[in-house]
N, C-alpha and C positions, 0 to 999 in steps of 0.2 A: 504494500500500500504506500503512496507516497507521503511525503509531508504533508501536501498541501487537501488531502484525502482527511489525512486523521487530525488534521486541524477543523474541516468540515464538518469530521464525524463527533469530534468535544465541544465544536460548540452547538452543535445539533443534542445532547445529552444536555450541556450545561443550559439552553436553551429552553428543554423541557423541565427539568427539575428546581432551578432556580427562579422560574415565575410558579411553580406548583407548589413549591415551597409556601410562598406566598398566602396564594391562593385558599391552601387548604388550613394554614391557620386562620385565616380572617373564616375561613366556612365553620371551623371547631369555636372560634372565639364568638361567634355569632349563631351558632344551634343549625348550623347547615342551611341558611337561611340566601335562598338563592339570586330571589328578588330585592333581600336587603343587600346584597352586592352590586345589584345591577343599579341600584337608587345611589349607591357611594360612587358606583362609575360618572355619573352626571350631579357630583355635587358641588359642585364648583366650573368654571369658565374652564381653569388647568385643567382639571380632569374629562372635561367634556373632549378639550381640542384632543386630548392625545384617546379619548378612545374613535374618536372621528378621524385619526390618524392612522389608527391600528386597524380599522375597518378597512377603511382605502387601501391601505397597503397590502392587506390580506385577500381582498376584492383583483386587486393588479396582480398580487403573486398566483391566485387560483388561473386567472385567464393566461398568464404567459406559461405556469406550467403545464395546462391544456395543449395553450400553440405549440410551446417546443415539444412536449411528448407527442402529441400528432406529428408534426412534424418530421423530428427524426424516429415515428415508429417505434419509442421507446415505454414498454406499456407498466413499468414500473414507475417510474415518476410519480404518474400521480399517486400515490400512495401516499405523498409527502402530504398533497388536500389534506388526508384527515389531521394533520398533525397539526393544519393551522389551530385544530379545536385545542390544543394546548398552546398553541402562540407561535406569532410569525417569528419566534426567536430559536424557534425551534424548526419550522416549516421549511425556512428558507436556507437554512444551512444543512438540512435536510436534503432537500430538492437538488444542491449544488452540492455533494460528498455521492446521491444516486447518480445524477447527470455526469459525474467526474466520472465513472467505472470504466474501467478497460475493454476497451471492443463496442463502448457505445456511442460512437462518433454520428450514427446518423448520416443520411443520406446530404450527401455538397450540395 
Protein backbone atom coordinates (compact mmCIF):
# COMPACT_ATOMS: atom_id res chain seq x y z
CA UNK A 1 0.00 0.00 0.00
CA UNK A 2 1.46 3.28 -0.48
CA UNK A 3 1.94 6.36 1.70
CA UNK A 4 -0.34 8.34 0.32
CA UNK A 5 -3.18 5.16 0.46
CA UNK A 6 -2.78 4.80 4.29
CA UNK A 7 -2.74 8.26 4.88
CA UNK A 8 -6.34 8.17 3.10
CA UNK A 9 -7.11 5.17 4.87
CA UNK A 10 -6.30 7.02 8.81
CA UNK A 11 -7.88 9.66 8.10
CA UNK A 12 -10.94 7.94 6.65
CA UNK A 13 -10.97 5.92 10.52
CA UNK A 14 -9.86 9.10 12.25
CA UNK A 15 -12.68 10.76 10.30
CA UNK A 16 -15.24 8.34 11.57
CA UNK A 17 -14.52 7.95 15.13
CA UNK A 18 -13.51 11.36 16.04
CA UNK A 19 -16.95 13.19 15.15
CA UNK A 20 -18.79 9.74 16.77
CA UNK A 21 -16.80 10.30 19.53
CA UNK A 22 -18.71 13.26 19.73
CA UNK A 23 -21.74 12.50 18.73
CA UNK A 24 -22.57 9.62 20.87
CA UNK A 25 -21.62 11.49 24.03
CA UNK A 26 -23.82 14.41 23.42
CA UNK A 27 -26.75 11.25 22.57
CA UNK A 28 -25.72 9.49 26.23
CA UNK A 29 -25.50 13.16 27.85
CA UNK A 30 -28.94 13.88 26.41
CA UNK A 31 -31.03 10.32 26.93
CA UNK A 32 -30.60 9.59 23.02
CA UNK A 33 -32.41 12.32 22.31
CA UNK A 34 -32.25 12.66 18.56
CA UNK A 35 -34.32 15.61 17.79
CA UNK A 36 -32.70 17.52 20.66
CA UNK A 37 -29.40 17.34 18.54
CA UNK A 38 -30.93 18.25 15.45
CA UNK A 39 -32.41 21.78 17.58
CA UNK A 40 -28.59 22.25 18.90
CA UNK A 41 -27.46 21.80 15.19
CA UNK A 42 -29.42 25.35 14.37
CA UNK A 43 -28.83 27.01 17.59
CA UNK A 44 -27.11 29.66 16.62
CA UNK A 45 -26.17 31.66 13.10
CA UNK A 46 -22.31 29.47 13.67
CA UNK A 47 -23.88 26.53 13.97
CA UNK A 48 -26.51 26.84 11.35
CA UNK A 49 -23.68 28.14 8.57
CA UNK A 50 -21.45 25.05 9.06
CA UNK A 51 -24.37 22.52 9.13
CA UNK A 52 -25.55 24.20 5.66
CA UNK A 53 -21.92 23.79 4.88
CA UNK A 54 -21.70 20.19 5.68
CA UNK A 55 -24.94 19.45 3.74
CA UNK A 56 -23.41 21.08 0.44
CA UNK A 57 -20.45 19.49 0.73
CA UNK A 58 -21.97 16.19 1.22
CA UNK A 59 -24.62 16.90 -1.55
CA UNK A 60 -21.39 17.74 -4.03
CA UNK A 61 -19.22 14.73 -2.71
CA UNK A 62 -22.46 12.11 -3.39
CA UNK A 63 -22.91 13.54 -7.09
CA UNK A 64 -19.03 13.54 -8.15
CA UNK A 65 -18.72 10.05 -6.48
CA UNK A 66 -21.71 8.87 -8.69
CA UNK A 67 -19.89 10.66 -11.88
CA UNK A 68 -16.51 9.33 -11.26
CA UNK A 69 -17.60 5.66 -10.22
CA UNK A 70 -19.81 5.64 -13.53
CA UNK A 71 -17.55 6.82 -15.20
CA UNK A 72 -14.46 4.87 -14.72
CA UNK A 73 -16.99 1.64 -14.05
CA UNK A 74 -15.67 1.42 -10.62
CA UNK A 75 -18.73 -0.09 -8.64
CA UNK A 76 -17.07 0.06 -5.25
CA UNK A 77 -16.83 3.70 -4.76
CA UNK A 78 -19.88 4.23 -3.95
CA UNK A 79 -20.00 2.44 -0.87
CA UNK A 80 -18.03 5.44 0.41
CA UNK A 81 -22.23 7.30 0.04
CA UNK A 82 -23.14 5.59 3.18
CA UNK A 83 -20.25 6.69 5.14
CA UNK A 84 -21.38 10.26 4.48
CA UNK A 85 -24.01 9.11 7.34
CA UNK A 86 -21.11 9.22 9.74
CA UNK A 87 -19.50 12.59 8.09
CA UNK A 88 -17.85 13.86 5.12
CA UNK A 89 -14.71 13.50 7.34
CA UNK A 90 -14.85 10.22 6.91
CA UNK A 91 -16.63 9.82 3.32
CA UNK A 92 -14.35 11.74 1.41
CA UNK A 93 -11.19 10.30 2.41
CA UNK A 94 -12.89 7.23 2.06
CA UNK A 95 -13.81 7.61 -1.42
CA UNK A 96 -10.04 8.90 -2.24
CA UNK A 97 -7.97 5.61 -0.34
CA UNK A 98 -11.01 3.29 -2.71
CA UNK A 99 -10.53 5.48 -5.89
CA UNK A 100 -6.58 5.25 -5.06
CA UNK A 101 -6.49 1.20 -5.58
CA UNK A 102 -4.21 -0.44 -7.94
CA UNK A 103 -5.80 -1.55 -11.22
CA UNK A 104 -8.58 1.20 -10.83
CA UNK A 105 -7.55 3.61 -13.31
CA UNK A 106 -10.79 3.71 -15.37
CA UNK A 107 -11.21 4.19 -18.63
CA UNK A 108 -8.89 7.72 -20.60
Amino acid sequence: MTPLRMIFLALAIWGAIHPMYHFLSWYFANDMDFMGMIDAWYVNDSTTGLVWDLTITAIALTVWILADSFKRRDWLGPVAILAIGIGVSCALPLYLFLRSRPGKAGPA
